[in-house]
N, C-alpha and C positions, 0 to 999 in steps of 0.2 A: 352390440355396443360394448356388453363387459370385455372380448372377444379384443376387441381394438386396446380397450385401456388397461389392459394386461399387458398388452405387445407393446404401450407405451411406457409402460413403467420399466418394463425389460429392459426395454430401449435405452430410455433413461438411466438406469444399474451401470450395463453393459457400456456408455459412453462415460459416465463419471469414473468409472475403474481406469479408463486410458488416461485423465489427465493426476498433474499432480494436487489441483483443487478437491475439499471433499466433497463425498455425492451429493447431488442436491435433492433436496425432502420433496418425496414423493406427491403426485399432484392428486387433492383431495378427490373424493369422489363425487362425480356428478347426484343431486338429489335425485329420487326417483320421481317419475313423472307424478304426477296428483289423478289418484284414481276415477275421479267425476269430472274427466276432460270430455273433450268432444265425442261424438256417438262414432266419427271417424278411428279411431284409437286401433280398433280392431285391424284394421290392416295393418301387414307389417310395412314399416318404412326402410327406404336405403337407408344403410347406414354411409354416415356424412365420412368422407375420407381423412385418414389423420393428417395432423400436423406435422409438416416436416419437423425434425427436431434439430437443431443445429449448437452444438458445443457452446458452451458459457468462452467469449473470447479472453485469452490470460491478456494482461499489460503487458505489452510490448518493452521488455528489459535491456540492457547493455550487458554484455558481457561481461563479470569483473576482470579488470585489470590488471594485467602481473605486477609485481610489485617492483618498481623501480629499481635499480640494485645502487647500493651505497658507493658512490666515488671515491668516498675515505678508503674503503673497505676494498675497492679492487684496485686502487695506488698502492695500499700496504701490500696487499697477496704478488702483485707484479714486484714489488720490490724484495719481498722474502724470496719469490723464485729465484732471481737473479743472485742471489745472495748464494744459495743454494744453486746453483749454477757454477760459482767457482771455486775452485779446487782447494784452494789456501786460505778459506772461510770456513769454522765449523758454523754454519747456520743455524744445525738444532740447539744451539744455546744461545740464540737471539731470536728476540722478537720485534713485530717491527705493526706502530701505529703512524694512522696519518688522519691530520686535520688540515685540510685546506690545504693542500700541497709542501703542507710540512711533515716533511718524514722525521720521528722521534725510533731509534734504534735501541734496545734495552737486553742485557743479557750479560753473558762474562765472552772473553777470549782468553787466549793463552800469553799473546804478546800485542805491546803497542803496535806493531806493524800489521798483528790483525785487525782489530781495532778499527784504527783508520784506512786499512783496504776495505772494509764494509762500509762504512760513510764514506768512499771514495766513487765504489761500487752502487749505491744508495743513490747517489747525488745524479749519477748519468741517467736516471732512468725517467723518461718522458712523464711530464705532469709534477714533477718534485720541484716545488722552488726552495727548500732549503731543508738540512739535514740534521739533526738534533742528536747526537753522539751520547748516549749515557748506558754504553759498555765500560764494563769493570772487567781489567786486565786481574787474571787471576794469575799471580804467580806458582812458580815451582808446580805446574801442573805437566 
């Protein structure tokens, strides 16, 4: 019987290491039999077969979620590309926010005809309902 409840507790170790739960406490020890039993005693008995052991079941989880990605956030990137796209735009000295389909454009250019070719450029691009212009034309650049 010790024999068996060795190989269960093993058992036991050996299966709680596979999961991400911790192990579970070891199962106490049988008392030993009470030595003024029956006068039958002296024979050895089978021993009783163990218990199958079968995994503690986790809860059954959803996978989390990706995270949504910001509308605001890929209206503005699609409209800086674009921006950055054409040739007669310096785009790295513009930045460009959007809330709700308002695109707000912020930076310097060189001339009014840059300027307004980027809120020109701004305004064509799918999902923009209107264009908020606050480039600051740098002169004698």
């Amino acid at each position: 019987m010790t024999r068996y409840l060795g190989l269960i507790v093993v058992s036991a170790l050996a299966l709680a290491a596979c999961g991400d739960e911790p192990a579970p406490k070891p199962a106490a020890k049988p008392a030993p039999p009470p030595a003024a039993a029956a006068p039958q005693a002296a024979a050895p008995q089978a021993a009783a077969p163990a218990p199958a052991l079968t995994p503690p079941s986790a809860p059954i989880t959803k996978a989390p979620e990706a995270p949504k990605p910001d509308p605001n956030k890929e209206l503005a990137e699609r409209v800086k590309r674009a921006l950055e796209g054409e040739a007669k735009i310096q785009a790295a000295a513009i930045d460009v926010t959007a809330a709700e389909g308002t695109v707000t454009l912020w930076g310097t250019a060189a001339t009014a005809a840059e300027r307004d070719r980027a809120a020109s450029v701004a305004g064509k691009i799918a999902g923009v309902k209107s264009v908020t212009n606050k480039i600051a034309v740098v002169k004698g650049s």
